[in-house]
Backbone as ProteinMPNN parsed JSONL, in Angstrom:
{"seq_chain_A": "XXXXXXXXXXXXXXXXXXXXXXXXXXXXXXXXXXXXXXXXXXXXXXXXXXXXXXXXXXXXXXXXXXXXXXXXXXXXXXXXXXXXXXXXXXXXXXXXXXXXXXXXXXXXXXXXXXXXXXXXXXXXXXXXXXXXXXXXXXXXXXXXXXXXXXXXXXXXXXXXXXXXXXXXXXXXXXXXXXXXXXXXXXXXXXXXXXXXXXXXX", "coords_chain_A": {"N_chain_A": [[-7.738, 1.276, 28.875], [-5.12, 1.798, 26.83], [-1.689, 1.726, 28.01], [1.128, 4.112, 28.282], [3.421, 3.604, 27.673], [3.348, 1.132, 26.067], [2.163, 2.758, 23.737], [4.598, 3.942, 23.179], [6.221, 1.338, 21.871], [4.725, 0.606, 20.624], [4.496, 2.538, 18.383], [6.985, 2.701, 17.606], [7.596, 0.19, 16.64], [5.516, 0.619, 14.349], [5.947, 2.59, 13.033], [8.269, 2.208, 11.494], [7.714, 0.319, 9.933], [5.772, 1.016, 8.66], [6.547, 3.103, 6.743], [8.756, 2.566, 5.373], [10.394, 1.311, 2.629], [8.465, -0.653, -0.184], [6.041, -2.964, -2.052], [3.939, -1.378, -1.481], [4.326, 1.259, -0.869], [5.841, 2.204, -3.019], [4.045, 1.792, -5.45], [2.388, 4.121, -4.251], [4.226, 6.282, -4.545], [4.655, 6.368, -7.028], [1.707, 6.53, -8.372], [1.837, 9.507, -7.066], [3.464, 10.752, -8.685], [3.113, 10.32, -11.383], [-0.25, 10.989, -11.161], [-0.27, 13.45, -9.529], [-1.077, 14.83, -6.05], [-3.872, 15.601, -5.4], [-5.253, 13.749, -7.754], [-4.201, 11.633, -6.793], [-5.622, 10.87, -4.698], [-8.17, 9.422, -4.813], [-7.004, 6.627, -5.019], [-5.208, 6.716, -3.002], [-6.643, 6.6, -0.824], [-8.56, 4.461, -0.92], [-6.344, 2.628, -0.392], [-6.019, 3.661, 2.413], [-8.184, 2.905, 4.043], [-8.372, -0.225, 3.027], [-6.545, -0.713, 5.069], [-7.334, 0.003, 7.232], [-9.618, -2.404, 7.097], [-8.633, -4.417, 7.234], [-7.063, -3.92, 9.914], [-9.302, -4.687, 11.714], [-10.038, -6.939, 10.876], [-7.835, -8.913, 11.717], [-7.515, -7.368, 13.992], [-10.084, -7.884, 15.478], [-9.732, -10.908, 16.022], [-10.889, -12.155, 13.941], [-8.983, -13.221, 12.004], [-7.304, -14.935, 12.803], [-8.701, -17.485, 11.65], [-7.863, -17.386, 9.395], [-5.22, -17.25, 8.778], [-4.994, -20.222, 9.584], [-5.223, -21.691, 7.551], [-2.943, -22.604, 5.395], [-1.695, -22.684, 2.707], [-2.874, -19.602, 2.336], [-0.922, -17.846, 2.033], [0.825, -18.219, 0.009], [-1.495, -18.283, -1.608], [-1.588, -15.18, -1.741], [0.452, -13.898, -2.522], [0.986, -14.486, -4.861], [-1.634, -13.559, -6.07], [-0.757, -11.124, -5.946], [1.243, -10.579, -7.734], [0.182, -11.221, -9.606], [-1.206, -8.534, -10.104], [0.337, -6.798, -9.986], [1.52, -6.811, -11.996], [0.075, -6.439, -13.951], [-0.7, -3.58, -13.121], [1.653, -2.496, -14.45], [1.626, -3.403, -16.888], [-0.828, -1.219, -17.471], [0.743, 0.91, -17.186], [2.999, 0.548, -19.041], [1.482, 0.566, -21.113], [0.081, 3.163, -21.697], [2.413, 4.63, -22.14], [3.319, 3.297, -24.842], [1.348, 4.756, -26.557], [0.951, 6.68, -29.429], [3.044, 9.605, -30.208], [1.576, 12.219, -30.005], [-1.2, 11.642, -29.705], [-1.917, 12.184, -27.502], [-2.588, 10.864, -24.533], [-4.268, 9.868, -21.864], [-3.07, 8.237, -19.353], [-4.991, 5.556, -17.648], [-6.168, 6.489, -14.391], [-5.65, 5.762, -10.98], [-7.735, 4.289, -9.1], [-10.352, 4.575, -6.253], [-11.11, 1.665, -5.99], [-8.353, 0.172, -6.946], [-6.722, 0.653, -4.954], [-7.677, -0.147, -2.818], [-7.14, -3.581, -3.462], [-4.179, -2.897, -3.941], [-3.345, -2.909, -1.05], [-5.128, -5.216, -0.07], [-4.193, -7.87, -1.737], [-1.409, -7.838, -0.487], [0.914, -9.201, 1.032], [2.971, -8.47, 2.863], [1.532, -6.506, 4.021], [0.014, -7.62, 5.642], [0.852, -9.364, 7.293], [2.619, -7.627, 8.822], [0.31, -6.187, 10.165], [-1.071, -8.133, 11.14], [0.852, -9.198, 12.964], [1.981, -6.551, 14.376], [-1.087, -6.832, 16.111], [-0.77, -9.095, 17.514], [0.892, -8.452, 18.901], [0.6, -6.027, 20.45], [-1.951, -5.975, 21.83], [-3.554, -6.719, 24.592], [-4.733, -9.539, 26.324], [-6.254, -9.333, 28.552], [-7.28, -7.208, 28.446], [-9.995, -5.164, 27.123], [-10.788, -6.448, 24.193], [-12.525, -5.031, 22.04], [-12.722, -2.588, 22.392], [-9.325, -2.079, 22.635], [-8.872, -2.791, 19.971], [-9.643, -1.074, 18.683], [-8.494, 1.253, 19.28], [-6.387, 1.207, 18.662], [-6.01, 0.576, 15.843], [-7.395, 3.044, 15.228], [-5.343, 4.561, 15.454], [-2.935, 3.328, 14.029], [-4.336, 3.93, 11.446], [-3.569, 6.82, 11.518], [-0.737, 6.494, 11.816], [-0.514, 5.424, 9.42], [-1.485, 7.315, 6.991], [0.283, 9.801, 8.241], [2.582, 8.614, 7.193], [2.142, 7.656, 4.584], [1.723, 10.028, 3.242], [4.09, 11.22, 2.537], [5.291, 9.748, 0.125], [3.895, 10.019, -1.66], [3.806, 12.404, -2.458], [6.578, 12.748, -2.566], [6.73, 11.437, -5.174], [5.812, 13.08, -6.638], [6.651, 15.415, -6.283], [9.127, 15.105, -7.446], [8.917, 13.301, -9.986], [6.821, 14.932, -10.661], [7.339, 17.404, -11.875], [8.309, 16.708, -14.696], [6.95, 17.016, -17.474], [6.49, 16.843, -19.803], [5.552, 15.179, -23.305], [7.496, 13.484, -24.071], [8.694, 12.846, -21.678], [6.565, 11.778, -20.016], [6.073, 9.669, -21.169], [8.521, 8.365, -21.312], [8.393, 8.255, -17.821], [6.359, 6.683, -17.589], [7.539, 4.561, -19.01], [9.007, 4.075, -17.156], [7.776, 3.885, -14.778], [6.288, 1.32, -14.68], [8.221, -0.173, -15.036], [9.49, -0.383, -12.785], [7.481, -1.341, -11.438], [6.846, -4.255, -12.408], [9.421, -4.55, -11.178], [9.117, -4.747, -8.049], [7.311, -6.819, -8.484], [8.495, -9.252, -8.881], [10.282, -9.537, -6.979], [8.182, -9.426, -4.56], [7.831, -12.244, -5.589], [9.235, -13.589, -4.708], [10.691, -13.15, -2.523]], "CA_chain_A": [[-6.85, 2.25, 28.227], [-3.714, 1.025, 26.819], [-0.563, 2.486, 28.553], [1.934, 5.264, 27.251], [4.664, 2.806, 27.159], [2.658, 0.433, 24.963], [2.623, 3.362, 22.706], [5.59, 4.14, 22.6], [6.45, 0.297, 21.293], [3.988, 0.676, 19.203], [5.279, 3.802, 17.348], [8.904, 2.428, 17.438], [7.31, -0.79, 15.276], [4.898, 0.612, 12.9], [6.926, 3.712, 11.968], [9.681, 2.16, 10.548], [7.513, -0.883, 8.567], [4.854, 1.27, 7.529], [7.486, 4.464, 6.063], [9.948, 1.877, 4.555], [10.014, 1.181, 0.736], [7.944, -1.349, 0.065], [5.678, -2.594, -3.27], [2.978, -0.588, -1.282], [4.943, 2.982, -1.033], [6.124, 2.41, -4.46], [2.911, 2.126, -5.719], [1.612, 5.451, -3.915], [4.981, 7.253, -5.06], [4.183, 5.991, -8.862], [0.303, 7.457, -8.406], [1.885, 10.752, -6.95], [4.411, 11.499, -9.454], [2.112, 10.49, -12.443], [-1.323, 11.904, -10.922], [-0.571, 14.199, -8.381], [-1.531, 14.308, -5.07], [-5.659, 15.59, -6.217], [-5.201, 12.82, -8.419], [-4.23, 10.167, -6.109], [-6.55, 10.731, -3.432], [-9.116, 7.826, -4.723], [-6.394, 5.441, -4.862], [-5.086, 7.017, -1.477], [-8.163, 6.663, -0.003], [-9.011, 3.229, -0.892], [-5.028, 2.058, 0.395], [-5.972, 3.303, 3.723], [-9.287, 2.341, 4.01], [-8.019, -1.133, 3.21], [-5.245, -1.299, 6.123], [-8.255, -0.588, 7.985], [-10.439, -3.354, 7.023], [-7.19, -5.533, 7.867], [-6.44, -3.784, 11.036], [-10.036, -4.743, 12.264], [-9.897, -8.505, 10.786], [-6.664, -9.488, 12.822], [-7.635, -7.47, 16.12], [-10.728, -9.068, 16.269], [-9.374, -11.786, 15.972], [-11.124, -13.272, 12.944], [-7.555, -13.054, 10.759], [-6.721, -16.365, 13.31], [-9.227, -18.502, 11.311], [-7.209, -17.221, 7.877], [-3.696, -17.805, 9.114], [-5.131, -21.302, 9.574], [-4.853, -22.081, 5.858], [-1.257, -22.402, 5.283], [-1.566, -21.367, 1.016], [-2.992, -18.312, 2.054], [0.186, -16.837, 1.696], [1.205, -18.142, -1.277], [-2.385, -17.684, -2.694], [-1.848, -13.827, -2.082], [1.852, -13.476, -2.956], [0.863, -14.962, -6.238], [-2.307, -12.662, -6.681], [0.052, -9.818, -5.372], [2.146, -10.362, -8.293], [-0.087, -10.589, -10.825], [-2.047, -7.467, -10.309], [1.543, -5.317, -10.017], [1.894, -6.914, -13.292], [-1.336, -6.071, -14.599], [-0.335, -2.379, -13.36], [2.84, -2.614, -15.0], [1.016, -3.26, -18.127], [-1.218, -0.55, -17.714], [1.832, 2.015, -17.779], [3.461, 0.489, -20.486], [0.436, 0.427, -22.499], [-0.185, 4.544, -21.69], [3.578, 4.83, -22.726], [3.269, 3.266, -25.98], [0.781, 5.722, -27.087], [1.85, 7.642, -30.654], [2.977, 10.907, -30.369], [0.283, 13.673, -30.853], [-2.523, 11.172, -29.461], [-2.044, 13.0, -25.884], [-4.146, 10.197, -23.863], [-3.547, 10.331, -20.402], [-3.197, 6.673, -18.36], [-6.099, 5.824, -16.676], [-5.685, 6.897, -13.155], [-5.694, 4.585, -10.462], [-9.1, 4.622, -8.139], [-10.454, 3.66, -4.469], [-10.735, -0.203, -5.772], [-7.541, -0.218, -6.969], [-6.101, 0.973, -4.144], [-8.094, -1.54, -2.019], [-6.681, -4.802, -4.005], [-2.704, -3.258, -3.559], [-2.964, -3.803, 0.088], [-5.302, -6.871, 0.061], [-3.317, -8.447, -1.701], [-0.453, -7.37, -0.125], [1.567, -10.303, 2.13], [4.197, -7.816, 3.994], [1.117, -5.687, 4.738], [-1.248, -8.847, 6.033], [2.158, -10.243, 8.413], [2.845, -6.394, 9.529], [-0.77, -6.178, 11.095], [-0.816, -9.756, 12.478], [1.948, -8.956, 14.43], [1.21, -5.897, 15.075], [-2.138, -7.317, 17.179], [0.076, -10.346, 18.283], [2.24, -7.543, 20.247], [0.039, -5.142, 21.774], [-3.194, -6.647, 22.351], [-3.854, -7.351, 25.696], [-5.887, -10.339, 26.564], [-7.028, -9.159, 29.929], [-8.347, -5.833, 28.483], [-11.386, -5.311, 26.899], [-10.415, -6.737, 23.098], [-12.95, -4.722, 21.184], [-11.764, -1.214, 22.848], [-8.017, -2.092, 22.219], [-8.734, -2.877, 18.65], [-10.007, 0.287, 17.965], [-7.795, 2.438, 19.594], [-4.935, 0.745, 17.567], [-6.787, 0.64, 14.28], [-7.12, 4.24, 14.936], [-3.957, 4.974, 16.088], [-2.429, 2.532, 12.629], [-4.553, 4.401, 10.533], [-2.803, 7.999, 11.746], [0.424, 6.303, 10.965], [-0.173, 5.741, 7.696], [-1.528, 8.336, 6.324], [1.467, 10.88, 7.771], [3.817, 7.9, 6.343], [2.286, 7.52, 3.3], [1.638, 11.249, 2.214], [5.839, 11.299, 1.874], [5.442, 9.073, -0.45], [3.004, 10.5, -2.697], [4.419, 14.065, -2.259], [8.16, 12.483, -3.239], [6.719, 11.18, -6.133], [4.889, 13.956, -7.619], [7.674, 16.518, -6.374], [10.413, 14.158, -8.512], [8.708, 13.28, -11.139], [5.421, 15.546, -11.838], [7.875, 18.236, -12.744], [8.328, 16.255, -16.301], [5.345, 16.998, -18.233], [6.556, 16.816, -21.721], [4.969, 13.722, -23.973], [8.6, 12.5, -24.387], [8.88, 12.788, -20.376], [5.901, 11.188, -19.759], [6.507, 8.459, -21.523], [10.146, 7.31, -20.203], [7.593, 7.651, -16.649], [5.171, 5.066, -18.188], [8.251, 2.689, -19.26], [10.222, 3.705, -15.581], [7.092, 3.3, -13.562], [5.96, -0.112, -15.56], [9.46, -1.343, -14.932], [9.181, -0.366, -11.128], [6.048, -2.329, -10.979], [7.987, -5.431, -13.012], [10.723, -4.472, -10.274], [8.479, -5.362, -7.049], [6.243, -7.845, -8.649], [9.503, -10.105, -8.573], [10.728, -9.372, -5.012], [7.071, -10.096, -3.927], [7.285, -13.418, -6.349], [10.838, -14.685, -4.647], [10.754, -12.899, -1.169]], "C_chain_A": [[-5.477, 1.612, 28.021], [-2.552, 2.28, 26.865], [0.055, 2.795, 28.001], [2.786, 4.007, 26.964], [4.315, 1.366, 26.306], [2.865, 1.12, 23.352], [3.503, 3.694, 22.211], [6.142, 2.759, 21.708], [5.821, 0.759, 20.212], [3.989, 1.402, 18.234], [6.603, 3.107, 17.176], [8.837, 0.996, 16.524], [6.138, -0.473, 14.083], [5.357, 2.042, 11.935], [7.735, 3.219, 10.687], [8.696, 1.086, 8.974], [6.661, -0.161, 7.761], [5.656, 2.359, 6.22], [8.515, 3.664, 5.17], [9.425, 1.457, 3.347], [9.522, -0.141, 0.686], [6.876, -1.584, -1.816], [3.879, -1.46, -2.579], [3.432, 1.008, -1.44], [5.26, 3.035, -2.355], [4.836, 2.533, -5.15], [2.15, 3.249, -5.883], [3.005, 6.712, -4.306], [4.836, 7.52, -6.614], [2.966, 6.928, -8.79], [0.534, 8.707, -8.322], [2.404, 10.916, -8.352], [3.756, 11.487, -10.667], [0.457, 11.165, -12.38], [-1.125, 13.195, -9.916], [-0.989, 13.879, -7.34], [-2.975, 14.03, -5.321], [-5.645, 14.198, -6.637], [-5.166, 11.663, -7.713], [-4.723, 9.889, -4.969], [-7.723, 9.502, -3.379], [-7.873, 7.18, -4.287], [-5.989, 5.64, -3.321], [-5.878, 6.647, -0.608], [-8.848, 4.916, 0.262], [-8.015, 2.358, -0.471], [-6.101, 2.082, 1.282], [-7.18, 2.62, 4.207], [-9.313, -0.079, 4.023], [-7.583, -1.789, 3.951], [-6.471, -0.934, 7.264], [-9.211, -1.392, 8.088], [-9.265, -4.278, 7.744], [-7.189, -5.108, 9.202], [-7.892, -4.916, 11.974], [-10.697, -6.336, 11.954], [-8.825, -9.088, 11.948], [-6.926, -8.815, 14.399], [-9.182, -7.693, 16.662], [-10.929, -10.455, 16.564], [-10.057, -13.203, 14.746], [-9.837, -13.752, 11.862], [-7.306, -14.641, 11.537], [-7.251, -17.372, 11.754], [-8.581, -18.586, 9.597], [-5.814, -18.124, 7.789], [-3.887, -19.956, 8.961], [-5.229, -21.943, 8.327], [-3.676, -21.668, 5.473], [-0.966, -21.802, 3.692], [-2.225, -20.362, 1.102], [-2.309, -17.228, 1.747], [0.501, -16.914, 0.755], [0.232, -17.364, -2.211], [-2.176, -16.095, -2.986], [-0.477, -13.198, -2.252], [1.696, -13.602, -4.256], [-0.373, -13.803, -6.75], [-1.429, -11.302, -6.725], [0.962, -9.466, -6.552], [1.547, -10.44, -9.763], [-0.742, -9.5, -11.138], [-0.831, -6.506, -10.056], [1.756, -5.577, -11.259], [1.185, -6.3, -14.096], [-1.486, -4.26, -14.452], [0.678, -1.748, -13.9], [2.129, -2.278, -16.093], [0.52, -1.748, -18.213], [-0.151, 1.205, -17.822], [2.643, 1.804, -19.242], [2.962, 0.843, -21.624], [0.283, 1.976, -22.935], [1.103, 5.277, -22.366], [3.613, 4.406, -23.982], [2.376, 4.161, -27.027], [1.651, 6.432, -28.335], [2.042, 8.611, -30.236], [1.778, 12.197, -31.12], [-0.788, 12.411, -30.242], [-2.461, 11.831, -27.822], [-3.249, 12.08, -25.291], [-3.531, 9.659, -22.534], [-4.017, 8.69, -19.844], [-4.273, 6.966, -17.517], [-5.9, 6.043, -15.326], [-6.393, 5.817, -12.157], [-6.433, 4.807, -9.12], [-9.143, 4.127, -6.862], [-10.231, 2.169, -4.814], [-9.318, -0.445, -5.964], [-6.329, -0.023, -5.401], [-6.473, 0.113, -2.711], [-7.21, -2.787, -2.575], [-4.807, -4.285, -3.823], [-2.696, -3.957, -1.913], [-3.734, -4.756, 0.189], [-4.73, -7.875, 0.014], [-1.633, -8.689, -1.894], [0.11, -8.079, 0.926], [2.039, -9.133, 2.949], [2.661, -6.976, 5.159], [0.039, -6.445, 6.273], [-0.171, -9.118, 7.578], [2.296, -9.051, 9.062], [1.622, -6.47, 10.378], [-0.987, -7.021, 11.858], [0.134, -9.634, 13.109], [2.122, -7.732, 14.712], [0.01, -6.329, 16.336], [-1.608, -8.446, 17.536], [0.702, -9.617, 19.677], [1.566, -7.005, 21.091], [-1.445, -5.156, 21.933], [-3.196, -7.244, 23.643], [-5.206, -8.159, 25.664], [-7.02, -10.105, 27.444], [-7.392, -8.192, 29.675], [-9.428, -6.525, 27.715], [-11.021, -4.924, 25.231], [-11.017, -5.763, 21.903], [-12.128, -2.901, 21.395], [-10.305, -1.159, 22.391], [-8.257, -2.029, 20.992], [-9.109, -1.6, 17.817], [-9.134, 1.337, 17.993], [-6.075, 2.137, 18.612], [-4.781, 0.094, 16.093], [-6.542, 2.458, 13.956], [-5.696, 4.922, 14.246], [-2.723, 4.678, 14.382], [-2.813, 3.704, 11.69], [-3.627, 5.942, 10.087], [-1.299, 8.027, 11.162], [0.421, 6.202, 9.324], [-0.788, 6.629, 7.11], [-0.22, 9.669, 6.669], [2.587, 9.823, 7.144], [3.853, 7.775, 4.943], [2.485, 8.825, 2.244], [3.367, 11.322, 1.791], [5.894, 10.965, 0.862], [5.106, 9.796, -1.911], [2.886, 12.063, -3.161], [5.81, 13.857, -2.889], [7.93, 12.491, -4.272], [6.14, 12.435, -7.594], [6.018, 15.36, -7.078], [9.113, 16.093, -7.498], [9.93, 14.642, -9.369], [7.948, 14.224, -11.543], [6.5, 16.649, -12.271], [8.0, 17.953, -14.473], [6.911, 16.082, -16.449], [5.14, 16.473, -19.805], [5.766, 15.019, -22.275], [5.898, 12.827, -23.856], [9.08, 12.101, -22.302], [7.727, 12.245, -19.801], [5.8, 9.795, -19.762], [7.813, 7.289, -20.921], [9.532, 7.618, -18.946], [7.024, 6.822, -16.539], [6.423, 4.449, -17.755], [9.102, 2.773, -17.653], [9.219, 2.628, -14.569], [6.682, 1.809, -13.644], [7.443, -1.303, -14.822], [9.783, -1.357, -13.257], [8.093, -1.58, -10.542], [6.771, -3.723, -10.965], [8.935, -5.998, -11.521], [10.32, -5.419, -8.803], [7.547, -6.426, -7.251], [7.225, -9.239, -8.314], [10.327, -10.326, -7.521], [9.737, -10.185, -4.964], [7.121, -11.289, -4.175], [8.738, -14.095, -5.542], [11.295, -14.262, -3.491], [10.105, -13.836, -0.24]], "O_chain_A": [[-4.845, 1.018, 28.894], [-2.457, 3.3, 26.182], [0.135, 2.203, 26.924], [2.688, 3.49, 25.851], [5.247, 0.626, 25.992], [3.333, 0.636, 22.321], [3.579, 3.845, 20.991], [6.593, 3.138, 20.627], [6.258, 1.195, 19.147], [3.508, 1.019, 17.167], [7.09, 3.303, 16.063], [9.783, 0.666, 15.81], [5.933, -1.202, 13.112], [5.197, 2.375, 10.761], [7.832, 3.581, 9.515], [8.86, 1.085, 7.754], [6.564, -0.349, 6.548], [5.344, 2.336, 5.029], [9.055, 4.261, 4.239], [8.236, 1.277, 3.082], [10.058, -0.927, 1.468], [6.917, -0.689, -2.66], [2.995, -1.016, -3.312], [2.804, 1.804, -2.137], [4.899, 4.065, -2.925], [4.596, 3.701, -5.454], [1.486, 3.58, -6.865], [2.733, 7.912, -4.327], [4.891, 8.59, -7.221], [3.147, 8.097, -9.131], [-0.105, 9.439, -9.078], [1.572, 11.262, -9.191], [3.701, 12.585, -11.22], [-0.021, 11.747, -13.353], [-2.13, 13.856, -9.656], [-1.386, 12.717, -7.25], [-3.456, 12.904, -5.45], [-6.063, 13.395, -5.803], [-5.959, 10.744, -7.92], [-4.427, 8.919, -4.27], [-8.098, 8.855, -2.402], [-7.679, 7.191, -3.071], [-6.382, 4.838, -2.475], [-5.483, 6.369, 0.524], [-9.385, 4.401, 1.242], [-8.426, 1.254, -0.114], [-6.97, 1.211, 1.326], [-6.971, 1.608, 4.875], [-9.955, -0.884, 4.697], [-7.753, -3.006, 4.023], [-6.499, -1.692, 8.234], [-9.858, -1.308, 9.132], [-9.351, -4.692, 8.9], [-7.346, -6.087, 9.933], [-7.53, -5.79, 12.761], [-11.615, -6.833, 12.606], [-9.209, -9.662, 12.967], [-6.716, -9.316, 15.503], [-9.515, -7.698, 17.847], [-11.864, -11.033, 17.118], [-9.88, -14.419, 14.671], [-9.976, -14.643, 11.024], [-7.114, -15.564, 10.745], [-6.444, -17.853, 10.959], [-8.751, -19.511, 8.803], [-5.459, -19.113, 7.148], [-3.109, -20.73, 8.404], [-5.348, -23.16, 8.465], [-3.392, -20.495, 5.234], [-0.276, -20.817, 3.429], [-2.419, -19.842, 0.003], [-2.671, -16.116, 1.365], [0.637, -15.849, 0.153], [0.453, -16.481, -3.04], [-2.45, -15.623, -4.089], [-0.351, -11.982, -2.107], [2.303, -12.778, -4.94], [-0.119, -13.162, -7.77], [-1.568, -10.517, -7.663], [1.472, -8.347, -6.594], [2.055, -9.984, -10.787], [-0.97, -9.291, -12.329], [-1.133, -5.321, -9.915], [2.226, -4.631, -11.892], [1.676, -5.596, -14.979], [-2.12, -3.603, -15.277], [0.715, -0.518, -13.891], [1.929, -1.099, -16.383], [1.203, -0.967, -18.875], [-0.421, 2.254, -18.408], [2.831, 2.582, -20.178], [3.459, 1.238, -22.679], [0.313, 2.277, -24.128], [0.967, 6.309, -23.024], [4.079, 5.339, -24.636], [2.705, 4.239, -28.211], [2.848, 6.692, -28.217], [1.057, 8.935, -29.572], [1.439, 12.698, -32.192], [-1.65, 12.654, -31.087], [-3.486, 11.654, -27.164], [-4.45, 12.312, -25.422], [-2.436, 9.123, -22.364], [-5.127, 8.172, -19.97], [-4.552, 7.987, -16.89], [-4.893, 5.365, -15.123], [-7.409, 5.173, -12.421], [-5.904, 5.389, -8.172], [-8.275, 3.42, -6.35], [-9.425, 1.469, -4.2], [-8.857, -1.288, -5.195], [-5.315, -0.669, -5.133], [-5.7, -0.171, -1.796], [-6.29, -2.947, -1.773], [-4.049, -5.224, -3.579], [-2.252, -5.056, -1.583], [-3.078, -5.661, 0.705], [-4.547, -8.702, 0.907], [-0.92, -9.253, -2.724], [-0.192, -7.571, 2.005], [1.269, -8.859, 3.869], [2.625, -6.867, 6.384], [-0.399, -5.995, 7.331], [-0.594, -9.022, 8.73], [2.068, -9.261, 10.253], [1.886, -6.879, 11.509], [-1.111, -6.889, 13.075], [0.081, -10.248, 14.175], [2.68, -7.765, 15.809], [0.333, -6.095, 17.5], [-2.499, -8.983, 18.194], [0.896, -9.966, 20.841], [1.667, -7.233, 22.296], [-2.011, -4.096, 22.2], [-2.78, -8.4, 23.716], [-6.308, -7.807, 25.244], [-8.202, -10.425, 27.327], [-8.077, -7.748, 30.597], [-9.743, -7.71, 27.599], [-10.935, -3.767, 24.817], [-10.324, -5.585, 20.9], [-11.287, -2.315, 20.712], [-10.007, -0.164, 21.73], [-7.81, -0.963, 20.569], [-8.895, -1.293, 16.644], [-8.95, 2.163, 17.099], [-5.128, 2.794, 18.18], [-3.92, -0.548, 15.492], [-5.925, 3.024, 13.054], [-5.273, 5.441, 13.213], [-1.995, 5.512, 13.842], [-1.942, 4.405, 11.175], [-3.167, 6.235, 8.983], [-0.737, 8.876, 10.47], [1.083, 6.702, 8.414], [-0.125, 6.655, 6.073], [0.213, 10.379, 5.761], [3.527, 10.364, 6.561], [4.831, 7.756, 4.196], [3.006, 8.883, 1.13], [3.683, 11.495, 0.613], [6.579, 11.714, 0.166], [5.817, 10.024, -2.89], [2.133, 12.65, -3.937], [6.222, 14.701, -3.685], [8.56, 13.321, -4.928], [6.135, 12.492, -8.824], [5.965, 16.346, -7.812], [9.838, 16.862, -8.129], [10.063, 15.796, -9.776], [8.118, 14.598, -12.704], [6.408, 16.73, -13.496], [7.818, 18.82, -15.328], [6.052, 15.396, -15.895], [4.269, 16.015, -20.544], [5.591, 14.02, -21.579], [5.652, 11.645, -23.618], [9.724, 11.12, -21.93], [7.962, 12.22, -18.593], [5.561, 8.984, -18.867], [7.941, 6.164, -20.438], [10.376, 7.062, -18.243], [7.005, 6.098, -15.543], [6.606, 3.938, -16.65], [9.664, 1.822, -17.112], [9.395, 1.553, -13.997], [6.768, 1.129, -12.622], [7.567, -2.453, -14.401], [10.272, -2.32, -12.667], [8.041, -2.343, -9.578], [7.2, -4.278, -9.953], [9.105, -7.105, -11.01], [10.913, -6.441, -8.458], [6.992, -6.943, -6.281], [6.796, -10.153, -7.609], [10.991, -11.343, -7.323], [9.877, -11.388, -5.183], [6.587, -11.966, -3.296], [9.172, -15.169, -5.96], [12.332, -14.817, -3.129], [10.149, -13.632, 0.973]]}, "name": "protein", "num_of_chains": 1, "seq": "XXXXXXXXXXXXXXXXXXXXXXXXXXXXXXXXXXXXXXXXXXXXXXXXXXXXXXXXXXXXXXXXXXXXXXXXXXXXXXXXXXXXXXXXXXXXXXXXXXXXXXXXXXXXXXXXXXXXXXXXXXXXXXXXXXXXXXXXXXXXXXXXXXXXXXXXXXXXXXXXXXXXXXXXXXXXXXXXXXXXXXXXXXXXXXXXXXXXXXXXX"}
């Protein structure tokens, strides 16, 4: 059993990294405010689902044998930046639409929502140290990893719903075609916005 005061650490470091702005929260604030919550429950779904495939690579310790390839980071800072691009696009593209063709952006599903955090560096380095910190050696490795897979997963979902509740309390209020649109070219240029952090962070 891992001890209260473990947990408490362990709330006092994945609060703040998982709730802080990030190209992952941006992402799930973009999905709210243009789909709704309904709406962004695949993509929702396939995030967390993701941060638990990760949680359960690094605390069983197969994530070591990754880390051990030193361009793995680059390789996935670089994929990381072209698939925010590639969602960039796909707002722009829903924004250029004529007037009077009313055609709604494709909405963004469980895979996609797998591939933001895959290939997602901050989220890959957050979990590896995460299970760097509160993994005990002398317990019983498979038990710990679960209970703080769990435990991860709990965090993000009450961290992320903020997100995806901000975004769709902001923005979904604008419905109009002409308000839709300056959402396309904002959210597009949001994407743009973090694809270039990720590319120079």
């Amino acid at each position: 059993m891992i001890p209260a005061e473990v947990w408490v650490m362990f709330l006092g470091y994945t609060v703040p990294m998982v709730f802080s702005p990030g190209p992952g929260n941006t992402v799930l604030a973009t999905a709210g405010g243009r789909f709704g919550i309904r709406g962004s429950l695949p993509f929702w779904t396939g995030f967390e689902v993701a941060n638990v495939a990760l949680c359960l690579l690094y605390g069983l310790g197969l994530g070591r044998a990754l880390q051990g390839v030193p361009a793995l980071h680059g390789i996935l800072r670089w994929c990381s930046v072209v698939y925010l691009l590639y969602l960039a696009w796909g707002f722009f593209r829903a924004s250029s639409t004529p007037a009077g063709a009313e055609k709604e952006p494709e909405r963004l599903g469980f895979v996609e929502g797998l591939f933001t955090v895959a290939l997602n560096p901050k989220i890959h380095s957050m979990i590896l140290v995460m299970f760097s910190q509160f993994l005990n050696p002398a317990g019983g490795m498979l038990s710990q990893a679960a209970q703080l897979t769990a435990a991860f997963l709990v965090v993000c979902v009450a961290c992320h719903f903020p997100w995806i509740y901000g975004g769709k309390l902001i923005l979904g209020r604008f419905r109009s075609a002409r308000a839709l649109r300056i959402q396309g070219w904002t959210f597009g240029a949001c994407m743009v916005a973090v694809a270039a952090y990720v590319a120079v962070a």
